[in-house]
C-alpha positions, 0 to 999 in steps of 0.5 A: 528530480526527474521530469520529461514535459512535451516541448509543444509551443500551446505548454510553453508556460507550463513547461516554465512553470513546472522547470522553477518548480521544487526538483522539476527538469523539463528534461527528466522522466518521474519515476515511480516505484510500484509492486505490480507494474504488470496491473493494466492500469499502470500503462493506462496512467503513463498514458495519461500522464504523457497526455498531460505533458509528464512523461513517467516510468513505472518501476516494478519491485518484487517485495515491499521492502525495496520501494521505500529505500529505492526513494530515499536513495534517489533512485525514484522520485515517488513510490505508490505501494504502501499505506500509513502504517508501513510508510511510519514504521519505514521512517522510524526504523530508518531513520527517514522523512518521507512524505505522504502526497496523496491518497490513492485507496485502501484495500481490505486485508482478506483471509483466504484458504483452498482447503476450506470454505468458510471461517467456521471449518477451520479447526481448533490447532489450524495453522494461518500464515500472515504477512512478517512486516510489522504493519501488515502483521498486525493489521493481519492479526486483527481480521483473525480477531474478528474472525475470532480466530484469535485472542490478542492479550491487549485487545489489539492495536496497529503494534500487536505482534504475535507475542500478543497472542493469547494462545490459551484462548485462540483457535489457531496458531498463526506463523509469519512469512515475507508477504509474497509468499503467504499465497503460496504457501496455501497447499502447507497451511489452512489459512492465509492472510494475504495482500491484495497485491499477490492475491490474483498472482496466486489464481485466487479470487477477491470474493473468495476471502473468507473474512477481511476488515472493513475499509469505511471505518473511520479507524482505517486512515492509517491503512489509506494508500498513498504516493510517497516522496522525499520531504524536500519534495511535498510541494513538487507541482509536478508530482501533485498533479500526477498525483491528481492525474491518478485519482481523477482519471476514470480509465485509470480508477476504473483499472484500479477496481478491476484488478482490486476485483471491486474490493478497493475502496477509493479515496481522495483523503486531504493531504493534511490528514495523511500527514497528521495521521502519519506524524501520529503513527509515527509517534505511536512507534517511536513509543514502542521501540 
């Protein structure tokens, strides 16, 4: 794996350390997939991991699907993107193993539009557009839920696709697109669902969603954030503590709010629950392929 420790004679021991460690090079620099490496806080975390003796590279993608294969195929050593849900459906329809390692935030899902102000002007035949990824589509279908925007046939669960939409008794009709552009397709519909990640790019604000869920439900661990490594590396002593370095940072934290706009909600969920709640996930998917 790939780790860079400074070579100053006070760190000696824990540059031994780290070297015996599952995948650690005192040599190598920990690479890290992100979507939106341009957020401020990115550098301020390579700072302060360089502080602590890790030298790490910040590797921006454009869209959520590259991230997961980039680590599978060696070419990162951790990713930080993605929540539970995608992480599962990743693994089973790829065939992979990997592995949350801690927990970073979880991020409302809002729903936003520039032709209305709030919820109640939508009107009957309206279109919403949605994220096209299975996981982000269904936890997108359940906020026009609660908006009662729609009606999904089993009341709606992580798995519900817009084949479960009852379109007799919904509001709306919704049409699916690749994540990055249900921002910019705002001026073609009435309503987009859209991920926090694209929703400043888009010059629009947090607070001016229109409805979004509610990231203190207990039922929301499985849209917790997480960094992710390959199996083999869970145990990786260098990548726990960058993995610490993000969550106990207050630099690093506050950056993560600023650009959430206020709306993520840290976290510091135990390591164990996250894999439980993946193992479970994962299950759940397997079941409904």
């Amino acid at each position: 794996m790939k780790k860079k420790l400074l070579a100053a004679l006070a760190v000696v021991p824990l540059v031994a350390l780290l070297a015996g460690c599952t995948g650690a090079a005192a040599d190598e620099t920990v690479k890290i997939g992100v979507v939106g490496a341009s957020d401020p806080y990115w550098a301020v975390y390579e700072e302060a991991a360089a502080d602590a003796g890790i030298t790490v590279e910040i590797v921006d993608f454009a869209v959520f699907e590259q991230p997961n294969p980039a680590l599978s195929a060696d070419e990162l050593d951790l990713n930080q993107f993605q929540h539970i849900v995608y992480l599962a459906d990743y693994n089973v329809s790829s065939k992979q193993d990997l592995v949350p390692i801690g927990a970073t935030a979880i991020y409302p899902l809002g729903l936003y539009s520039t032709k209305h102000d709030k919820v109640s002007e939508i009107k009957k035949g309206d279109t919403i557009a949605v994220p096209n990824d299975a996981s982000n589509l269904a936890r997108a279908l359940l906020v026009l839920q609660s908006a009662k925007l729609v009606t999904l046939k089993d009341g709606g669960t992580i798995f519900s696709t817009l084949d479960d939409i009852d379109e007799g008794k919904s509001k709306v009709t919704v049409t699916a697109l690749e994540a990055s552009l249900t921002a910019t397709s705002l001026p073609d519909v009435d309503g987009a669902v859209i991920n926090n990640d694209f929703v400043e790019k888009a010059g629009l604000k947090f607070e001016d969603a229109l409805a979004q869920d509610d990231p203190s439900d207990p039922n929301a661990l499985p849209y917790v954030n997480v960094f992710a490594a390959r199996a083999e590396d869970k145990d990786n002593a260098t990548y726990k503590k960058l993995v610490e370095i993000y969550q106990n940072t207050k630099t690093v934290q506050d950056g993560v709010l600023e650009v959430s706009g206020g709306s993520a909600v840290l976290v510091k969920t135990p390591v164990a629950d996250l894999e439980s709640s993946l193992a479970t996930v994962e299950k759940d998917t397997k079941a409904q392929k």
